[in-house]
N, CA, C and O atoms as CSV, one atom per row, in Angstrom:
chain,resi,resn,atom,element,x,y,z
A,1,UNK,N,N,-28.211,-20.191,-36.640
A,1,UNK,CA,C,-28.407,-20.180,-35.209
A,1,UNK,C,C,-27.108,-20.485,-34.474
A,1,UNK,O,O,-26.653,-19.959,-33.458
A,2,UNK,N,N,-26.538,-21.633,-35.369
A,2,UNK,CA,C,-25.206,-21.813,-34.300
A,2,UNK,C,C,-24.159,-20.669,-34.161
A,2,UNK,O,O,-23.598,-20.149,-33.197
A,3,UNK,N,N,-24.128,-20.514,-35.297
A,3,UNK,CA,C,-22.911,-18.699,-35.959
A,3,UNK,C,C,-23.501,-18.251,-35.008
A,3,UNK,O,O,-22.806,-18.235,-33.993
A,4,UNK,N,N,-24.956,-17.701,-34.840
A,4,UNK,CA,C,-24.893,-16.271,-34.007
A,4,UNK,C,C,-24.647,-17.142,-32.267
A,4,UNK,O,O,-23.871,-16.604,-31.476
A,5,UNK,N,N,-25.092,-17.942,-32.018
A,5,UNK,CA,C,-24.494,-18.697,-30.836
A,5,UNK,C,C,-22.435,-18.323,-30.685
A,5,UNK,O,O,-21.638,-17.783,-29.917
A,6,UNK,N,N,-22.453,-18.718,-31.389
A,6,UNK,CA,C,-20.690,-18.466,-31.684
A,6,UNK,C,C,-19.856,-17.243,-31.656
A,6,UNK,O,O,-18.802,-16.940,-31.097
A,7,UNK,N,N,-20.808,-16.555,-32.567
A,7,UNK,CA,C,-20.460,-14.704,-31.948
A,7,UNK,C,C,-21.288,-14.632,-30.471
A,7,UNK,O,O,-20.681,-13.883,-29.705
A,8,UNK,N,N,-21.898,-14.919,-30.169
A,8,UNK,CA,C,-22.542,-14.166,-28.641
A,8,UNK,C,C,-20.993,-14.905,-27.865
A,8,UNK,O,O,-20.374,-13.995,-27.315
A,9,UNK,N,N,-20.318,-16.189,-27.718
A,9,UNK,CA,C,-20.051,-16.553,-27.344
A,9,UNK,C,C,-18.426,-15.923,-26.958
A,9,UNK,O,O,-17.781,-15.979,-25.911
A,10,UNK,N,N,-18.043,-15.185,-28.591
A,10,UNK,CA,C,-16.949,-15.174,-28.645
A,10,UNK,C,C,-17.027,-13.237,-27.904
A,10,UNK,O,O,-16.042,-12.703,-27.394
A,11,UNK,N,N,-17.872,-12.810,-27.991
A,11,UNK,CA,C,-18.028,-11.155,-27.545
A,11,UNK,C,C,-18.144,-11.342,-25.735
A,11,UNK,O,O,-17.477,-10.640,-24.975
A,12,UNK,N,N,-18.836,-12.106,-25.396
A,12,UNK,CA,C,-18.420,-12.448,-24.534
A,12,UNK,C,C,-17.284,-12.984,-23.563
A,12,UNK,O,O,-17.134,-12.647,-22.388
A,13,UNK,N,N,-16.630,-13.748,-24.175
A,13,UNK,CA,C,-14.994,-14.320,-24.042
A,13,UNK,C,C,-14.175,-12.993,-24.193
A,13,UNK,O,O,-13.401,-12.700,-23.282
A,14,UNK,N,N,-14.286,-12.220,-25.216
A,14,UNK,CA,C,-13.684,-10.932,-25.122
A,14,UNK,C,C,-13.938,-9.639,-24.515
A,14,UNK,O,O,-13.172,-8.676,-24.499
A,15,UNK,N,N,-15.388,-9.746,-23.893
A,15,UNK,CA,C,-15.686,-8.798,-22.830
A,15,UNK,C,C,-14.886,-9.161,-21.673
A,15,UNK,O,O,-14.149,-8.402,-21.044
A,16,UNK,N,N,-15.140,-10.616,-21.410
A,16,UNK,CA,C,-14.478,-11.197,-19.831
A,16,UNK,C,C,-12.695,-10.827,-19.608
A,16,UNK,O,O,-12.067,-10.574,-18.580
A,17,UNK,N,N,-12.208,-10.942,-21.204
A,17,UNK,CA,C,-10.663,-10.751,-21.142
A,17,UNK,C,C,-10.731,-9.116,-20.811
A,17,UNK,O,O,-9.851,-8.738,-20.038
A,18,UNK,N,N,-11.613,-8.145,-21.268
A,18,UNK,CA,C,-11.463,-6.665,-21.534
A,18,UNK,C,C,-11.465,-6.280,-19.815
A,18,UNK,O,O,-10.779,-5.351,-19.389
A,19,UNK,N,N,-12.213,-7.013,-19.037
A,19,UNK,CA,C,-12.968,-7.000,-17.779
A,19,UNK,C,C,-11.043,-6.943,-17.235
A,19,UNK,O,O,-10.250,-6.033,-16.992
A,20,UNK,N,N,-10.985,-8.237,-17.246
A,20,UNK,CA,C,-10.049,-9.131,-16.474
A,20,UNK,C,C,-8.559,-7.988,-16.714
A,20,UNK,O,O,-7.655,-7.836,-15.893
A,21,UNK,N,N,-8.629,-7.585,-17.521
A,21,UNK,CA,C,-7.561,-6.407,-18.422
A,21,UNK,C,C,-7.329,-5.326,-16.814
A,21,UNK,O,O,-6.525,-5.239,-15.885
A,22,UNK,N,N,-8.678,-4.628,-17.304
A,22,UNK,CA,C,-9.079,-3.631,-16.404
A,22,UNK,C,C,-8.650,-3.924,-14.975
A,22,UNK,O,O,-7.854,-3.362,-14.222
A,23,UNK,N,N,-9.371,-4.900,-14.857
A,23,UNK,CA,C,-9.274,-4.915,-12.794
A,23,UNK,C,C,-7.955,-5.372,-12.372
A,23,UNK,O,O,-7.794,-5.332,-11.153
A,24,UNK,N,N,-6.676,-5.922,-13.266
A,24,UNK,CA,C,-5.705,-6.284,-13.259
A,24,UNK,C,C,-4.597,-4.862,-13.301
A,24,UNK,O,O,-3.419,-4.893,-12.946
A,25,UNK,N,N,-5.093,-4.055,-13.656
A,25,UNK,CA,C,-4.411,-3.199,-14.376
A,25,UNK,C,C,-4.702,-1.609,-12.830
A,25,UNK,O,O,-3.902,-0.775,-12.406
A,26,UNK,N,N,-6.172,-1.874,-12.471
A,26,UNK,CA,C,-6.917,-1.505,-11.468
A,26,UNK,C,C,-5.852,-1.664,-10.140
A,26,UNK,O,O,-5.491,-0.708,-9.454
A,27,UNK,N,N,-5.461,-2.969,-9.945
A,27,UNK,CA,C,-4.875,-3.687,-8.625
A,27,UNK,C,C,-3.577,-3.130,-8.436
A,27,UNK,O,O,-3.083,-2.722,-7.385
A,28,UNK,N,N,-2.889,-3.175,-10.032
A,28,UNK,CA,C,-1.543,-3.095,-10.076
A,28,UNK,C,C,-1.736,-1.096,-9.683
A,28,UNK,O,O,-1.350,-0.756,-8.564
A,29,UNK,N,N,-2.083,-0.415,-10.256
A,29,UNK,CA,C,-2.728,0.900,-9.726
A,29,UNK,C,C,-2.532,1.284,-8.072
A,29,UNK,O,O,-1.817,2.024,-7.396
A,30,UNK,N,N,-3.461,0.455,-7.897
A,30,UNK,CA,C,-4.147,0.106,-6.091
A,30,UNK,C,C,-2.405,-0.255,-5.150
A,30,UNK,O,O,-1.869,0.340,-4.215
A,31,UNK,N,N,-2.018,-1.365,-5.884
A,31,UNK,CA,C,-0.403,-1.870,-5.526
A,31,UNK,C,C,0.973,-0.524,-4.933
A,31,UNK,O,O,1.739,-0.195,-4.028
A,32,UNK,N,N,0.390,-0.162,-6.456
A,32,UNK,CA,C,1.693,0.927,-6.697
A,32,UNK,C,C,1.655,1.811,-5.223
A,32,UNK,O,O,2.347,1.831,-4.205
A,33,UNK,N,N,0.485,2.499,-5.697
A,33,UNK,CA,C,0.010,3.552,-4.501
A,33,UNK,C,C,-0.092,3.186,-2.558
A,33,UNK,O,O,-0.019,3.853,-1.527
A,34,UNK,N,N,-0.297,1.739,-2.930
A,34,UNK,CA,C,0.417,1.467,-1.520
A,34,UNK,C,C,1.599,1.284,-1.158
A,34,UNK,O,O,1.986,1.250,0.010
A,35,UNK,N,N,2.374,1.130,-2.308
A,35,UNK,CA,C,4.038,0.889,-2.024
A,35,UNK,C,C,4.414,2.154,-1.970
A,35,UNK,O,O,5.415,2.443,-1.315
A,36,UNK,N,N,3.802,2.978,-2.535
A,36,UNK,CA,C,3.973,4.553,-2.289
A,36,UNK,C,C,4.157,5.006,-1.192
A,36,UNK,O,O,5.149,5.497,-0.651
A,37,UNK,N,N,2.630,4.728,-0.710
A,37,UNK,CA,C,2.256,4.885,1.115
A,37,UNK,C,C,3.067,4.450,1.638
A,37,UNK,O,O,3.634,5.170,2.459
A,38,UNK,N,N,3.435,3.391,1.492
A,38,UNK,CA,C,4.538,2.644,2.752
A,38,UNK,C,C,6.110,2.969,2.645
A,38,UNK,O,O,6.989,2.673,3.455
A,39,UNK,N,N,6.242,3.751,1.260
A,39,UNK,CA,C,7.522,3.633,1.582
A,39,UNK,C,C,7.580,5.278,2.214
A,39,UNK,O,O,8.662,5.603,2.702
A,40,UNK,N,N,6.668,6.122,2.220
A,40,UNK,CA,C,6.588,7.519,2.734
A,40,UNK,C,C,6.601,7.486,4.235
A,40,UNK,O,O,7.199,8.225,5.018
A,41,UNK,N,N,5.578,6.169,4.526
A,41,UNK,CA,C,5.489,5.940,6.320
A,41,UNK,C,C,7.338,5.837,6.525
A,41,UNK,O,O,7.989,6.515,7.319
A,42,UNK,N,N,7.873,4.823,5.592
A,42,UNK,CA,C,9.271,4.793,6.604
A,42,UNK,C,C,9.902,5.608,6.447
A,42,UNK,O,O,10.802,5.857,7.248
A,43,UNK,N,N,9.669,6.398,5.280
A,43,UNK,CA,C,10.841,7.696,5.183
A,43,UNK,C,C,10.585,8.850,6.670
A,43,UNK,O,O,11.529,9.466,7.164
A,44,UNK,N,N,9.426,8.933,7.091
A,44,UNK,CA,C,9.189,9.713,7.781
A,44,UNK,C,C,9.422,9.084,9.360
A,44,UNK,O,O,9.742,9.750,10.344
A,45,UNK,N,N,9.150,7.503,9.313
A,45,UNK,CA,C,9.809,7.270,10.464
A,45,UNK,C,C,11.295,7.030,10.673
A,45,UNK,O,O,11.610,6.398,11.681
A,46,UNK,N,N,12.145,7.406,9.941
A,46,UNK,CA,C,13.207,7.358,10.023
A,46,UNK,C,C,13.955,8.789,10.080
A,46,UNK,O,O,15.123,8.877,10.459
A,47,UNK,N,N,13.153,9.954,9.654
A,47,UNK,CA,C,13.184,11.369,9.887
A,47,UNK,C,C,13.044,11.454,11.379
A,47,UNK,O,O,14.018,11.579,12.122
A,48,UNK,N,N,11.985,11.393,11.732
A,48,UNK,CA,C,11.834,10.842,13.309
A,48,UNK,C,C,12.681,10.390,14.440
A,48,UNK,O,O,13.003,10.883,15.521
A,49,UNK,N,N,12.935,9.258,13.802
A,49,UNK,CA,C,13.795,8.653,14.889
A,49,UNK,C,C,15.669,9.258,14.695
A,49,UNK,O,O,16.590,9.068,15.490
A,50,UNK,N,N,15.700,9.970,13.411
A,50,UNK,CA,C,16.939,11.075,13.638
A,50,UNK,C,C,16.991,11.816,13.988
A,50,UNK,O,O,18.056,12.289,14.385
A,51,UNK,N,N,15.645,12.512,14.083
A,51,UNK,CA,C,15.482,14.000,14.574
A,51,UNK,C,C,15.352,13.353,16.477
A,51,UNK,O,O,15.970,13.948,17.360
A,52,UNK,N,N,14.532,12.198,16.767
A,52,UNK,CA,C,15.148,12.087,18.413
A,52,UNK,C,C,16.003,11.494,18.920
A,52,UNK,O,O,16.215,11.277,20.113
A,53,UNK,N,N,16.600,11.166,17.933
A,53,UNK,CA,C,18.319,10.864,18.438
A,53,UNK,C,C,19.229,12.292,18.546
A,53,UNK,O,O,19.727,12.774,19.563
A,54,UNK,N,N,19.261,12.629,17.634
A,54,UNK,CA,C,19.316,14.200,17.641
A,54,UNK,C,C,19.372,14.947,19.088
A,54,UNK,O,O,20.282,15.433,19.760
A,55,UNK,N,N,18.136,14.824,19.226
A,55,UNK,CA,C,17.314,15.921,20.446
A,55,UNK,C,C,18.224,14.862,22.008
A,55,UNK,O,O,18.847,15.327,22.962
A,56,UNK,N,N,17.954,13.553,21.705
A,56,UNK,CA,C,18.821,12.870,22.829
A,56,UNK,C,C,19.824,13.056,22.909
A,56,UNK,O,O,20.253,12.967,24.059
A,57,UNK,N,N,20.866,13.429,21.795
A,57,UNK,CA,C,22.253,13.996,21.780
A,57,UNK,C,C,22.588,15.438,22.707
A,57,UNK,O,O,23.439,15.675,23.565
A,58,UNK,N,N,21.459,16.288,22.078
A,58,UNK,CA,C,21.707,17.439,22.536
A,58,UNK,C,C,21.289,17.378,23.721
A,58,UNK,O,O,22.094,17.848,24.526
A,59,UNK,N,N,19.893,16.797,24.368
A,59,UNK,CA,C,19.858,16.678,25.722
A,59,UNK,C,C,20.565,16.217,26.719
A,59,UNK,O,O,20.731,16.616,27.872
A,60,UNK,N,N,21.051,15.118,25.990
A,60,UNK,CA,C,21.619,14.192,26.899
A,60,UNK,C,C,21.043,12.965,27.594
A,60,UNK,O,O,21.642,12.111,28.248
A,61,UNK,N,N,19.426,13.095,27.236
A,61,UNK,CA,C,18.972,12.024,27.903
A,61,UNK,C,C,19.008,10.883,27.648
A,61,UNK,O,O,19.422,10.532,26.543
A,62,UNK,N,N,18.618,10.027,28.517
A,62,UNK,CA,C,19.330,8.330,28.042
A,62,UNK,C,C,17.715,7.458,28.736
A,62,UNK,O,O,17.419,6.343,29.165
A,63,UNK,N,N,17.151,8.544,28.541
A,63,UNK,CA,C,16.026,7.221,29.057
A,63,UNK,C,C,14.806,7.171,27.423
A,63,UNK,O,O,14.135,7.792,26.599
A,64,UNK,N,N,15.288,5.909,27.926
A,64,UNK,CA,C,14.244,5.443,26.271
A,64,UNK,C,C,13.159,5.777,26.523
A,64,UNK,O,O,12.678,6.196,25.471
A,65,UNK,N,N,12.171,5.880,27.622
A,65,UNK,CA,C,11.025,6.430,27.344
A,65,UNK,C,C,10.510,7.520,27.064
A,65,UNK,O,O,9.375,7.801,26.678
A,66,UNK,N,N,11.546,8.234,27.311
A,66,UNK,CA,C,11.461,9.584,26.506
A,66,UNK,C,C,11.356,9.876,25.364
A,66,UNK,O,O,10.599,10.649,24.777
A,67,UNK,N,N,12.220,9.170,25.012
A,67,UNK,CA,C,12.987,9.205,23.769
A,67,UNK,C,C,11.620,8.628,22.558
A,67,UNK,O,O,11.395,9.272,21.534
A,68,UNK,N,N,10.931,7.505,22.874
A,68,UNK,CA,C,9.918,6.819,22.796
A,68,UNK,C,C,8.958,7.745,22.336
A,68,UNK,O,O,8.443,7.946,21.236
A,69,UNK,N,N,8.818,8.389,23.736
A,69,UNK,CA,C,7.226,9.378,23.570
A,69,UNK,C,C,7.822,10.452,22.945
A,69,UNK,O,O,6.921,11.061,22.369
A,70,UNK,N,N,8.802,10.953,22.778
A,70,UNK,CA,C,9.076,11.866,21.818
A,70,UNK,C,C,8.521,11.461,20.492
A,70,UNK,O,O,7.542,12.098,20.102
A,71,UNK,N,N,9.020,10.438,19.683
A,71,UNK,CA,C,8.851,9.526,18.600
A,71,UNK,C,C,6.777,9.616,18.468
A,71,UNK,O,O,5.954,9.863,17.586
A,72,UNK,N,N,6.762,9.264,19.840
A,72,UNK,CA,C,5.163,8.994,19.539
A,72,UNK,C,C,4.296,10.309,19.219
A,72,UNK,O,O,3.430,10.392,18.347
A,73,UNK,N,N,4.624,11.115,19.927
A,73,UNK,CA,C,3.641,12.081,19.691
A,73,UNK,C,C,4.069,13.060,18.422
A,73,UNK,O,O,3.593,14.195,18.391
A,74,UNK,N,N,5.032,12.585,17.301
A,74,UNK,CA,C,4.894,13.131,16.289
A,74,UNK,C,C,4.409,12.255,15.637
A,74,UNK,O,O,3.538,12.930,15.087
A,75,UNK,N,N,4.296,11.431,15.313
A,75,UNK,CA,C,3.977,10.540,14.276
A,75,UNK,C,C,2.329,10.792,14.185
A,75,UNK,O,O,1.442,10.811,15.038
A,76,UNK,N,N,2.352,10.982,12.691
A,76,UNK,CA,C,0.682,11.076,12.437
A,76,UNK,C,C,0.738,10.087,10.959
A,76,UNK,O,O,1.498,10.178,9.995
A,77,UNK,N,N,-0.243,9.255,11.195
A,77,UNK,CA,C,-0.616,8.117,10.399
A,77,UNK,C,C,-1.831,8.499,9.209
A,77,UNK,O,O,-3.017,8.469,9.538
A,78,UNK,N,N,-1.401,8.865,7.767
A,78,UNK,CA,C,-2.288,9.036,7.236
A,78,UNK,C,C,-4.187,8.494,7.440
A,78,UNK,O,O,-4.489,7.383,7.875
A,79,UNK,N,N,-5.077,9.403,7.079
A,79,UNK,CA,C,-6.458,9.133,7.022
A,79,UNK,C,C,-6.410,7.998,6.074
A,79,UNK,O,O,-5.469,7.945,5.282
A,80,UNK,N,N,-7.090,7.320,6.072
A,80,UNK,CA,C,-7.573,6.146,4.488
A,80,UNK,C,C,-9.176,6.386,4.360
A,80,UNK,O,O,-9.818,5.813,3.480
């Protein structure tokens, strides 16, 4: 009785590590793919803000709010 107490005990202890494996492994997954995301958001806001510096060069304009809403109305923020 105690043995099989001892195996239930120990299949268990090694399910919980198999578990703990997984969702660790899950996160780091989950991690990656947001460092992904984020580093794509700045690449593209920095495409952005060259391409309206750019356009302010060639225009000439000097008013930041332009310059601003230029910036704004491209930017599209992935769905989640």
């Amino acid at each position: 009785m105690a043995k099989k107490t001892i195996e239930q005990a120990e299949r268990a202890f090694e399910d919980s590590v198999r578990d703990s494996f997984l969702r660790d492994r899950e996160l780091r997954a989950l991690q990656t793919a947001a460092q992904e995301a984020l580093a794509a958001l700045y690449a593209r806001q920095d495409e952005l803000v060259r391409q309206a510096k750019a356009e302010q060069y060639i225009t000439g304009s000097t008013n930041l709010e332009d310059w601003l809403a230029s910036i704004r109305m491209r930017v599209e923020l992935p769905r989640l």
